[in-house]
N, C-alpha and C positions, 0 to 999 in steps of 0.2 A: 566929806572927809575933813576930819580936822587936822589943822597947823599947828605947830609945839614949835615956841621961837628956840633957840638953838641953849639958853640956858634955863630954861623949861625941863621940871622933871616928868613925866610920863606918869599917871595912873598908875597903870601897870607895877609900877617900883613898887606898890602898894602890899602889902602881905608877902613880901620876899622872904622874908624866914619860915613863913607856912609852906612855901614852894621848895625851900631848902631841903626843911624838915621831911618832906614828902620825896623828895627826891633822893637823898642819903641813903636810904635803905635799896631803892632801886638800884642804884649806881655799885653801894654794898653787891647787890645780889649780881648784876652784870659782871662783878669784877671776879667773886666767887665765883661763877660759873665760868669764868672765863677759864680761870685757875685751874680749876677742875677740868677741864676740859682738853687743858693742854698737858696737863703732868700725864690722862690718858692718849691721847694724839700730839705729840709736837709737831708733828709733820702737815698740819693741816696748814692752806692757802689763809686768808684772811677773808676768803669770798665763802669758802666753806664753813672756819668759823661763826661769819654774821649769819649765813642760815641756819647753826647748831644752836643758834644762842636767840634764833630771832630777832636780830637787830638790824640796823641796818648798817653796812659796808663802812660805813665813814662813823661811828658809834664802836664798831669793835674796831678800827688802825686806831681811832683816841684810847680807848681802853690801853690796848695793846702797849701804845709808844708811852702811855703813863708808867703800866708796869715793867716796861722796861728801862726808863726814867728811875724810878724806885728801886730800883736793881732786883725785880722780884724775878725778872723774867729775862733770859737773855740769848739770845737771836745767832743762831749758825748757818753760813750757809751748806748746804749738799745738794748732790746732782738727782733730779727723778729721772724716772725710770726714761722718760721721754726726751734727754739729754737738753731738758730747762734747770737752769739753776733755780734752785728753792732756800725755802729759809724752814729752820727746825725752832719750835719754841722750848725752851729748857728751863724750867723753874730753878730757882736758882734757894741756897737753904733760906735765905729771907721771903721768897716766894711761897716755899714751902711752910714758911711763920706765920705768913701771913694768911694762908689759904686754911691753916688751922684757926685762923681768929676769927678770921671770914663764915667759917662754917658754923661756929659757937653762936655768931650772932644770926645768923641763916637759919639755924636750928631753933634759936632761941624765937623771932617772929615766925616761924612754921607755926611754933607750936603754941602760939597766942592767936595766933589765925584758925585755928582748930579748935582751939579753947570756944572760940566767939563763934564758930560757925555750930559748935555740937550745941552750944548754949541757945542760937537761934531754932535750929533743927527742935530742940526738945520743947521749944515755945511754940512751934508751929505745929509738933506732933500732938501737943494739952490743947491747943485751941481746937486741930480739927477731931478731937476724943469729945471737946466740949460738944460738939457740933452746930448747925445752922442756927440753932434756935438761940444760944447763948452769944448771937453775935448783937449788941445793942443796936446797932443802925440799921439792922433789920426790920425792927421795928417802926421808924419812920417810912415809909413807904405806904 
């Protein structure tokens, strides 16, 4: 195990903005579906949510208290049915701004993801048309 004296940077800090960049869309698409999710259910738990959305529990209350922070989302309590208080999530019209911007770009890498996969698909469907014999390295053996 190695020691990092205390004003030692880390490796790690190394390619941070490749991490960023890779991570914006994810965090994009979490918040989107968060949105989505709650303009259909406001009534959902937060433990409910994280399994609607696959995250885990402490990834959707951050989600959650950001867009609520942002004034996208904002928080009521009412009584269930089981006389516990609950909370309602209610998008709020910046919420609802935002979950339209959110989806243009959701929409927009769906449909580059689909670009790239049909494009792969149709290079695997001409290779095996080609078949065995047009594979080069088949030939070393």
């Amino acid at each position: 195990m190695r020691v990092l004296s205390p004003g030692h940077r880390s490796e790690s800090r190394c390619g941070s903005r490749e991490r960023k960049a890779l991570r914006k869309p994810i965090d994009e698409d979490v918040r989107f579906r968060l949105l989505r999710l709650l303009e259909e259910r406001p009534d959902l738990s937060q433990r409910e949510i994280a399994r609607a959305l696959d995250v885990s529990l402490g990834s959707a209350n951050y989600v959650l208290r950001a867009l609520v922070e942002k004034g996208q989302v904002k928080v009521r309590n009412f009584r269930a049915s089981d006389n516990k208080l609950r909370y309602a999530y209610i998008l709020t019209p910046g919420g609802l701004e935002a979950k339209a911007r959110l989806t243009a770009g959701f929409l927009k890498r769906k449909r580059a993801e689909y670009e790239a996969l049909r494009a792969e698909i149709e290079a695997l469907q001409t290779e095996l048309e080609l078949g065995a014999d047009a594979v080069p390295w088949r030939d070393l053996t």
